[in-house]
PLY file of the C-alpha trace (Angstrom):
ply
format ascii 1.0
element vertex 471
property float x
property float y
property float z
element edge 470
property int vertex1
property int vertex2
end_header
6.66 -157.34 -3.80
6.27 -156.30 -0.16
8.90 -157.96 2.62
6.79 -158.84 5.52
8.02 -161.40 8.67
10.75 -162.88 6.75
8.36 -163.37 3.27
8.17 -161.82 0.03
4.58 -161.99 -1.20
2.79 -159.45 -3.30
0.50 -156.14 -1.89
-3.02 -156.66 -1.95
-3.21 -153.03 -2.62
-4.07 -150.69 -5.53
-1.57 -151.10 -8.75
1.16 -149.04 -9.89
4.41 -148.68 -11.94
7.73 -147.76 -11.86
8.46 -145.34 -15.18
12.23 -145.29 -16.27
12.68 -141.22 -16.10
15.19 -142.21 -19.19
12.76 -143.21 -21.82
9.15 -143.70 -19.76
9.17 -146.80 -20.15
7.28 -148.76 -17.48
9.65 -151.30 -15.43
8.00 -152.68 -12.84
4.70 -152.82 -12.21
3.46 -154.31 -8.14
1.09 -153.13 -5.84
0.80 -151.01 -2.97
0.34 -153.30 0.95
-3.57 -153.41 2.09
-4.27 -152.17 5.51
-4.65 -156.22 6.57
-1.16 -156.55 5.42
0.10 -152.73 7.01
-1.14 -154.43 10.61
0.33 -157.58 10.17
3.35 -155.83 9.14
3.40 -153.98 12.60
2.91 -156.86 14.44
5.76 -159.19 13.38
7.84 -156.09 14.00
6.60 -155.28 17.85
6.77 -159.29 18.05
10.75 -159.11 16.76
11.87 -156.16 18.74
12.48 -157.28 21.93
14.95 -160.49 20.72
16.37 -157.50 18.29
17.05 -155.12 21.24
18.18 -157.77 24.05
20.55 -159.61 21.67
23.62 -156.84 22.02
25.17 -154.39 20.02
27.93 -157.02 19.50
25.24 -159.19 18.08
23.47 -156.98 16.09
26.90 -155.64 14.11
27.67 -159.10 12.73
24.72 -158.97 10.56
24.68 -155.11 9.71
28.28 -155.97 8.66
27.53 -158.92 6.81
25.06 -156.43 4.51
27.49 -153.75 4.05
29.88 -156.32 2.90
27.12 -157.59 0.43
26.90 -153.46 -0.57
30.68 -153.99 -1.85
29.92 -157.51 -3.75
26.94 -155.51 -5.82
28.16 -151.80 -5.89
27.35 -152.26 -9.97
24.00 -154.10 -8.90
22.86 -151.25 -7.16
24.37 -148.49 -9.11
22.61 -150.23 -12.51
19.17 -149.77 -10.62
19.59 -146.10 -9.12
20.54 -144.99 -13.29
17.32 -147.53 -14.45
14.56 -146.07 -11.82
15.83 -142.00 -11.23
17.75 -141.84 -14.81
21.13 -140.34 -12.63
24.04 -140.96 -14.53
26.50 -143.48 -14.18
28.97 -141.54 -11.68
26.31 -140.05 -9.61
24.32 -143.35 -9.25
28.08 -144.67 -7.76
28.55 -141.70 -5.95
25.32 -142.32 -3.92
26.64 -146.92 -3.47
29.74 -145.28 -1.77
27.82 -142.79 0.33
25.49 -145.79 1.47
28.82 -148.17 1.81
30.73 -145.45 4.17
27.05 -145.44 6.67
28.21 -148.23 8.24
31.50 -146.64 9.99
29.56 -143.37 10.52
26.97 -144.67 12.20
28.69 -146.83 14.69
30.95 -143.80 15.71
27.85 -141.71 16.07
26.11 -144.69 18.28
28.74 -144.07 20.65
29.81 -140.76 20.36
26.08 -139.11 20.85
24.07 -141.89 22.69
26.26 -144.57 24.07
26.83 -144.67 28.21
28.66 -142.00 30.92
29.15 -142.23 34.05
30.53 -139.33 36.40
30.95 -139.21 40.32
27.97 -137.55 42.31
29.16 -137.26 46.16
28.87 -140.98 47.18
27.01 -141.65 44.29
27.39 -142.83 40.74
25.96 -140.64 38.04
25.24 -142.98 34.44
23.72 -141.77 31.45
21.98 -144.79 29.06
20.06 -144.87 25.99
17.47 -146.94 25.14
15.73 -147.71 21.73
12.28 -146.34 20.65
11.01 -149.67 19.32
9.46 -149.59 15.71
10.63 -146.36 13.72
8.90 -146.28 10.22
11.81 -144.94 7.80
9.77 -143.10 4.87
12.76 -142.94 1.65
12.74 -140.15 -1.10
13.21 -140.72 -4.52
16.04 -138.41 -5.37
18.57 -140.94 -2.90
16.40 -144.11 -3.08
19.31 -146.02 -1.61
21.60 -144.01 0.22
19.31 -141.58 2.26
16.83 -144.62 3.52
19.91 -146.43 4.85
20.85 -143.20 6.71
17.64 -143.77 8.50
18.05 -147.71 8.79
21.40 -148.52 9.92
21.57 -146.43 12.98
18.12 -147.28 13.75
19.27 -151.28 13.73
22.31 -150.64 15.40
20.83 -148.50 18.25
17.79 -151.96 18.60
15.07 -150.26 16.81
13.19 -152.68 14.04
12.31 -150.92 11.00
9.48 -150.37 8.78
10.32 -149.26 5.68
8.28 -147.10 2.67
10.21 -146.66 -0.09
9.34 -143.49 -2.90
7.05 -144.85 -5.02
9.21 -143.96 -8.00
11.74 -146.67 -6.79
10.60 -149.73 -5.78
13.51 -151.80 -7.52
16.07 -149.80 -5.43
14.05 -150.72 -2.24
13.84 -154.28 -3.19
17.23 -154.93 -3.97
18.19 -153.59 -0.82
15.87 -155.51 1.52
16.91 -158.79 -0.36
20.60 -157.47 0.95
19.14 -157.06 4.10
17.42 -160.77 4.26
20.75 -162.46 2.61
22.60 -160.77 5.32
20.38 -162.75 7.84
18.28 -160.43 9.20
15.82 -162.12 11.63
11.95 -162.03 10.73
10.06 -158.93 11.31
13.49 -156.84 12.56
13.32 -155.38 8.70
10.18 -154.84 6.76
9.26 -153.25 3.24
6.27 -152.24 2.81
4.83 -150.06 -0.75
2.34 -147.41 -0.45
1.07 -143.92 -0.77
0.28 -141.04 1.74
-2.09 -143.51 3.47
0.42 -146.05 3.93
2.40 -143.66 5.67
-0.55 -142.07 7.67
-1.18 -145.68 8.75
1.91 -146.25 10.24
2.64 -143.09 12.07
-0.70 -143.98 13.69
-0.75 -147.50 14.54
-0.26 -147.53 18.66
2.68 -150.04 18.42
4.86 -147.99 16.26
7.60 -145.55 17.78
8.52 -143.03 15.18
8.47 -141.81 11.86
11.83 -140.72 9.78
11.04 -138.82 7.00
13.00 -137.32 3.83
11.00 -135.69 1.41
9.18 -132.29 0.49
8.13 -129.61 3.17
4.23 -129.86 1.93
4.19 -133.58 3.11
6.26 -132.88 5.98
4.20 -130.04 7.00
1.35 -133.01 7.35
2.91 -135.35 9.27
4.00 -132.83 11.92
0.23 -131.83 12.23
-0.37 -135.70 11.96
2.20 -136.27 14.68
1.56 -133.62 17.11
-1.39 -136.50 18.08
1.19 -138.54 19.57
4.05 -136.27 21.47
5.10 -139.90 22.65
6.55 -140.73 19.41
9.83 -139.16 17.93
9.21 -137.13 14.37
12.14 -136.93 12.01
11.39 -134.41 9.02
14.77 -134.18 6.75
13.17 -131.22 4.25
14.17 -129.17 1.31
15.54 -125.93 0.66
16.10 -122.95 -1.11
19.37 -122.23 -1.33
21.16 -119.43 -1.51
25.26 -119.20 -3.28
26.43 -115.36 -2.49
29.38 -114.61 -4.73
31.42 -112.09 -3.46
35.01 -110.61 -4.29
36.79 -112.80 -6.11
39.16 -112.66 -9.11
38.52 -116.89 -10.00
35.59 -116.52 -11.91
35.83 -119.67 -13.88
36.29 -121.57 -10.70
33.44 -119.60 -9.25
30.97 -120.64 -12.13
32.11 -124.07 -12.45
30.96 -124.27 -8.56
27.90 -122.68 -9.26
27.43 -124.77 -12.42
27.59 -128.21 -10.38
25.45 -126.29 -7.19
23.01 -125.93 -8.91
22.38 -128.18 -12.11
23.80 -131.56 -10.33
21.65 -134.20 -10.42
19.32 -132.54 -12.42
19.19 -129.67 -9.76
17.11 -132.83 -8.09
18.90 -132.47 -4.81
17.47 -131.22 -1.95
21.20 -129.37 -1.08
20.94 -127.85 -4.86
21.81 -123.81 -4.88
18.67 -122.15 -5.73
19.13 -118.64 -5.79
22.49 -116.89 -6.91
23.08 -114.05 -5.44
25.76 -111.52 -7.26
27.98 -108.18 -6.72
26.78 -105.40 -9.12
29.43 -105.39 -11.47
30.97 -106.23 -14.53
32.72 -109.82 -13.05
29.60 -111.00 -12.06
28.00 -110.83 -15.67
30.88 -112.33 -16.57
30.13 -115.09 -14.29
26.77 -115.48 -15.76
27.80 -115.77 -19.22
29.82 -118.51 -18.26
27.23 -120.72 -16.65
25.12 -120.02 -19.36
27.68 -121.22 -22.06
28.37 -124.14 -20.26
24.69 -124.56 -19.77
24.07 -124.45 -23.67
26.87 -127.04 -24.34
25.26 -129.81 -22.28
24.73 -133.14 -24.29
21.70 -135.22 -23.55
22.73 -137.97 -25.28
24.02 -140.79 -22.76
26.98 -141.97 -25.16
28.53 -138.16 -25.42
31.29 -137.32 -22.99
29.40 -134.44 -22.68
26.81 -136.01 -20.84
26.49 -134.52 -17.71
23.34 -135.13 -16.03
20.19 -137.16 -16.15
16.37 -136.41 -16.82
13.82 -134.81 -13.92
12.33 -138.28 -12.35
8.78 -138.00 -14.11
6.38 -135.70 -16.59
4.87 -134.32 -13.91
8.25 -133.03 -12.34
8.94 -131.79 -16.15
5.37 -129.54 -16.02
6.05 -128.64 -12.33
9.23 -127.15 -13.54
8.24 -125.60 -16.50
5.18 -123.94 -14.47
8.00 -122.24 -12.04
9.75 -121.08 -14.70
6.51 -119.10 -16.42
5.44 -118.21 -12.94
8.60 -116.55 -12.09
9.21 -114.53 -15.94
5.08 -113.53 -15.06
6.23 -112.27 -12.02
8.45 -110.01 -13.82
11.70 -112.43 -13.68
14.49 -111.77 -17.18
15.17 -114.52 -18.99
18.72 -115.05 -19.39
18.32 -118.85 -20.46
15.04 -120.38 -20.68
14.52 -124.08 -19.44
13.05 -126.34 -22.12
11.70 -129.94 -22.33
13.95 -131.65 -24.44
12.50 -133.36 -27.48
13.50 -136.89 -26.57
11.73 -139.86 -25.02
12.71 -139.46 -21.34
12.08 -136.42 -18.59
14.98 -133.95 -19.99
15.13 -130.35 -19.75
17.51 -127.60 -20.04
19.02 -125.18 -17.03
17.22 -122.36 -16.68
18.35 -119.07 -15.51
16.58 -115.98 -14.37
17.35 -112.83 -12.88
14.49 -111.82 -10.38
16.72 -108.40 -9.94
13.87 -106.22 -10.20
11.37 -108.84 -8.88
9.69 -107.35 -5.37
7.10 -110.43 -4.63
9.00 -113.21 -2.67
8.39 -116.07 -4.30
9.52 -118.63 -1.87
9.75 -122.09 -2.89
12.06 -125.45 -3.86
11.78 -126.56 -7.47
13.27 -129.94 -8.15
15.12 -129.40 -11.36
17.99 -127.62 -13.05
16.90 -123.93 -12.07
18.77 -121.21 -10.65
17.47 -117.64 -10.28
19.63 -114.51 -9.67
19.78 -111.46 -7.38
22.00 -108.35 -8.02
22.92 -106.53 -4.64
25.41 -103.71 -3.82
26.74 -104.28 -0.37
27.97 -107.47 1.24
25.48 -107.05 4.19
22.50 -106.55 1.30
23.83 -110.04 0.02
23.50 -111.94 3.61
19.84 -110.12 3.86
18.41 -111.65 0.54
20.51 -115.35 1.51
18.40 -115.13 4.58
15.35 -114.34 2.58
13.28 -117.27 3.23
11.53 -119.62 5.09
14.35 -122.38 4.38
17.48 -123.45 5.97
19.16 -126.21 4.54
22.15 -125.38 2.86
23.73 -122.19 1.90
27.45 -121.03 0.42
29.77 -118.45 -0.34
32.35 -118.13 -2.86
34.49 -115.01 -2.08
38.89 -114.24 -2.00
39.17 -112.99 1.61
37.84 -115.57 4.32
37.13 -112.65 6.31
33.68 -112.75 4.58
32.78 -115.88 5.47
33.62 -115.51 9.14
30.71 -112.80 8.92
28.71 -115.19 6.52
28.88 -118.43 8.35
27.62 -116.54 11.83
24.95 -114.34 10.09
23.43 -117.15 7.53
20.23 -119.00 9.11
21.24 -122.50 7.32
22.23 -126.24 8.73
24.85 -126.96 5.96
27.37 -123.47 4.88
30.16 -123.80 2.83
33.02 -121.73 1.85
34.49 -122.08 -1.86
32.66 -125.33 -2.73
29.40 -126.47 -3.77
25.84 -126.12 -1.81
25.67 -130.25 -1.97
28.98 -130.63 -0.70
28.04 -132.40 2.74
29.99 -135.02 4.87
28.69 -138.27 6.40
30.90 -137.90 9.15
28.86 -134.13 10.19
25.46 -133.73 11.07
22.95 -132.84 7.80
19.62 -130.62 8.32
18.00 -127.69 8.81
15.98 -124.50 9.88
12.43 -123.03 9.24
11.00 -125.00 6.56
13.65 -127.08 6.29
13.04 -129.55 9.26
12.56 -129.69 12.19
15.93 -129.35 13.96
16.89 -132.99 13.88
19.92 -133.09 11.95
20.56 -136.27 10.18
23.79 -137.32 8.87
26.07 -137.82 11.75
23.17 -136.87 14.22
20.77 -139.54 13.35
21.96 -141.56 16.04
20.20 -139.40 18.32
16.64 -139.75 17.51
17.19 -143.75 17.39
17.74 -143.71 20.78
16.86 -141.88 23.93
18.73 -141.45 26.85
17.92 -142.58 30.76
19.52 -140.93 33.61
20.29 -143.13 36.62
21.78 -142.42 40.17
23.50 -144.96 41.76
23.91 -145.46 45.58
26.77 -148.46 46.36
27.08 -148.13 49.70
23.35 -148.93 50.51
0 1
1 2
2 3
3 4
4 5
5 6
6 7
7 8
8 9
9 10
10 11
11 12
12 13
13 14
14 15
15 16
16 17
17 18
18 19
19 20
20 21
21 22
22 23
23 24
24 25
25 26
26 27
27 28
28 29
29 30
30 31
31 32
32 33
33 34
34 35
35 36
36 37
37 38
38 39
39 40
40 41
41 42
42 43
43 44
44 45
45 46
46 47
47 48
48 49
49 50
50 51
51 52
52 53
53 54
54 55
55 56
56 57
57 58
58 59
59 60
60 61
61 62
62 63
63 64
64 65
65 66
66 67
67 68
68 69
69 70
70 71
71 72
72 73
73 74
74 75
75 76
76 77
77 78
78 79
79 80
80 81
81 82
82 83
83 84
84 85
85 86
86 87
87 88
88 89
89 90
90 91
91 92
92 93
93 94
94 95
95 96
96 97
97 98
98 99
99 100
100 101
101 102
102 103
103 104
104 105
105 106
106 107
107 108
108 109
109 110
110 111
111 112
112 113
113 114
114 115
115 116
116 117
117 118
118 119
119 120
120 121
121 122
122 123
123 124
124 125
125 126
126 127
127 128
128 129
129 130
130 131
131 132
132 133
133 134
134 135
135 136
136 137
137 138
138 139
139 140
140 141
141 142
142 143
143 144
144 145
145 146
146 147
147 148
148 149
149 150
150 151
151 152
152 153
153 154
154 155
155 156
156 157
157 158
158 159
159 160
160 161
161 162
162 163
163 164
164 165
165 166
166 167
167 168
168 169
169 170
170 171
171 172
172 173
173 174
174 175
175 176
176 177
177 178
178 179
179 180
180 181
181 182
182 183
183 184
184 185
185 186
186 187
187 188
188 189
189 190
190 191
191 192
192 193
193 194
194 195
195 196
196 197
197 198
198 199
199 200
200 201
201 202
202 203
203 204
204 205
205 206
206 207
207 208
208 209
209 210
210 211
211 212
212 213
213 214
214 215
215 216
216 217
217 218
218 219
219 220
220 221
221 222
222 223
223 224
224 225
225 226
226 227
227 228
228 229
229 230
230 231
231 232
232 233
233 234
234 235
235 236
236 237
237 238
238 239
239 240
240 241
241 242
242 243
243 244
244 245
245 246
246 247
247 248
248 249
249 250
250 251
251 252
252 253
253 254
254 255
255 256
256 257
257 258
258 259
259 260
260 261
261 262
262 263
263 264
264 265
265 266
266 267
267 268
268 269
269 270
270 271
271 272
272 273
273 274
274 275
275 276
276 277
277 278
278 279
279 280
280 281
281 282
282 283
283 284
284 285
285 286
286 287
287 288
288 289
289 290
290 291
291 292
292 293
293 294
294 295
295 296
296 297
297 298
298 299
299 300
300 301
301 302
302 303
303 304
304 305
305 306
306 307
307 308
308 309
309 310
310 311
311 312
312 313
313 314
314 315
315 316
316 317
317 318
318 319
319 320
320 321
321 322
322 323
323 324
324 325
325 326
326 327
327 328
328 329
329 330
330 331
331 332
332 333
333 334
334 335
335 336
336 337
337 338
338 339
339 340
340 341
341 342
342 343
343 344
344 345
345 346
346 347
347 348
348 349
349 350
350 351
351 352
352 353
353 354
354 355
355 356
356 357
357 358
358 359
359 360
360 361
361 362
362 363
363 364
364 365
365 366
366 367
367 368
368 369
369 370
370 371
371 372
372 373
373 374
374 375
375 376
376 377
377 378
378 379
379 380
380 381
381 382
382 383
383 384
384 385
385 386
386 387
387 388
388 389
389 390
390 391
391 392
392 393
393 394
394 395
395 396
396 397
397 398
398 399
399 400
400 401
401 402
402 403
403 404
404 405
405 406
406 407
407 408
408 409
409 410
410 411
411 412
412 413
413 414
414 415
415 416
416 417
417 418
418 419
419 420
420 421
421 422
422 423
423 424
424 425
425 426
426 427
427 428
428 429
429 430
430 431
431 432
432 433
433 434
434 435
435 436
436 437
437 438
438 439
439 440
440 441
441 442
442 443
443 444
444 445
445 446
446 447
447 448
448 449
449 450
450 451
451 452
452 453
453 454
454 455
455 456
456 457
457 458
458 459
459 460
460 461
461 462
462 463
463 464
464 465
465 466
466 467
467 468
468 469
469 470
């Protein structure tokens, strides 16, 4: 069902299915909006932004706190759908209902921390610094954080007077349902939110239409690559491109080497490695503690359960077969490269998307094989020096998120300054990231608009105005 003016009817688009990554089963079957219903979309939302934007801030908040107070009354709602459509498991599906529940506070500070008004004296005259919304920004959701990373889009969109159009991963159109049916409970007036299904041409449709304002985007670099060319049409409307990574974890003097793997361990197999934040690319001291580090990922790795009832259960299937082939194809295409198998990633013989960590060491490995693979991958670099170790973390066109696990701080002072990334951590995981801080990237990671904390500034856009009172 697509959410259009207040009205759930059905797309008069082509057909498809959501498939349970858990057992691929099919679990909801819809179809996409036709381009009659994508323009009448974008009409009732031009129509419903000006009441949206002239009604206050003070207005606005009573109904984007009425929905987060709905988030708390279904936490198990939404958690039950986020396990059914992307197979996470049970605590990582609630992790991502309490990352969406804590938007609400993080936004509002961020509305008036980064865009709300200044004033400052200018001789005899009055200095003030406003912000305006853009007017319809088309929020395009991932499937990874069907829930969470959309409403990091939507909420400081709505509170800053933007209406939204939102395109939800086609992988979770239950998630996206739910969530508008939140939105319309909450009393959301008609056309302010709309949901709209789709592929690439949906999307291309939207970015296009003259009466939309902006497109924010989470998803892979290859699509985001497009829209920038896409969007480089129409400088007059604000691009958003929150990309992936390959991330590099630089271990480096330190004695706590079970501590060191277990962070490692969750870096980079979390979520099925299906994390955009997700270390990539381990990179080791030469020496006899590092092996040892390795051999205690990889027993770890070997103990996994992938049965749901075991309390070894750890983490859930990739999201589809084709994500299974994809990262089964990396894997052969980095061993033919001349990569050393120290585990080997496998398709488990089951009835949903499972496979095993993999782990290589592309040591000896001289072609740079640059690129993010959703799934539970890590490959590993020996180097002898400290400064050899920041040169291979900065080898690539990414910048999301990098770390380092090290005894003596003094390293990271050097890392943190030296490391091209938008998230670095010190003696914690790669995904470890606050809603309260800014989230993005550099290179091929984005395109310098942070979101997290800093998504309140491309929802708004200031105006500078100079006052004379004595006139």
């Amino acid at each position: 069902m697509i959410y259009i003016n207040g009205k759930w009817t059905e797309g008069d688009g082509s057909t498809f299915s959501s498939i349970s990554p858990l057992d691929n089963q099919p679990i909801w079957n819809g179809n996409y909006a036709s381009n009659s219903q994508i323009s009448r979309a974008i009409n009732s939302a031009y129509d419903a932004f000006p009441d949206w934007n002239k009604r206050g801030l003070d207005s606005r908040l009573k109904i984007i706190k009425r929905f987060y107070s709905l988030l708390e009354v279904n936490k198990d709602k939404i958690k039950d759908l986020i396990r059914l459509e992307t197979g996470k498991e049970n605590s990582d599906s609630l992790s991502e209902v309490n990352a969406s529940i804590a938007k609400y506070q993080n936004s509002l500070n961020a509305f008036h921390s980064r865009t709300g008004m200044s004033s400052s004296s200018l001789g005899e005259n009055i200095q003030i610094t406003n912000h305006k919304p853009h007017g319809i920004l088309n929020v395009i959701g991932p499937f990874n954080f069907p829930f969470h990373l959309p409403n990091g889009h939507i909420t400081p969109a709505l509170i800053a007077g933007n209406v939204v159009i939102f395109k939800p991963s086609e992988h979770t159109p239950l998630v996206s349902e739910l969530m508008i049916k939140l939105w319309d409970e909450a009393g959301i007036p008609n056309g302010v939110m709309t949901l709209l299904h789709g592929s690439k041409d949906v999307v291309r449709r939207l970015a296009k239409h003259p009466k939309t304002n902006g497109l924010l985007f989470t998803g892979g670099h290859v699509a985001g690559i497009s829209l920038n060319k896409l969007m480089a049409n129409y400088p007059h409307k604000i691009l958003a491109l929150e990309l992936g990574g390959n991330n590099p974890l630089v271990v480096w003097n330190t004695r706590k080497l079970k501590k060191a793997s277990s962070l490692i361990f969750e870096s980079a197999f979390i979520s099925s490695g299906q994390r955009c934040t997700c270390a990539r690319r381990l990179i080791l001291q030469d020496s006899k503690s590092s092996k040892k580090i390795i051999e205690l990922i990889k027993n770890k790795s070997k103990s996994l359960s992938y049965i749901e009832s075991s309390k070894e259960y750890f983490y859930g299937p990739l999201i589809s077969k084709a994500a299974v082939k994809s990262f089964i194809d990396f894997q052969d295409l980095l061993i033919k490269a001349g990569g050393k198998v120290i585990l080997k990633g496998k398709h488990v013989k089951s009835k949903g998307n499972y496979v095993t960590p993999s782990i290589i060491d592309m040591t000896g490995v001289t072609k740079l094989i640059d690129k993010e693979i959703f799934g539970p991958m890590i490959q590993i670099k020996f180097v002898t020096s400290f400064p050899q170790a920041i040169s291979e973390a900065n080898n690539t066109s990414f910048g999301l998120s990098a770390g380092l696990i090290s005894d003596k701080k003094s390293f990271f002072d050097s890392f943190v300054n030296e490391v091209s990334a938008g998230i670095i951590n010190f003696n914690t995981t790669t995904t470890g990231a606050s809603g309260s801080a800014p989230f993005g990237g550099s290179g091929m990671s984005g395109n310098l608009r942070p979101a997290g904390f800093y998504a309140a500034d491309y929802c708004a856009w200031p105006v500078a105005s100079v006052i004379n009172q004595n006139l």
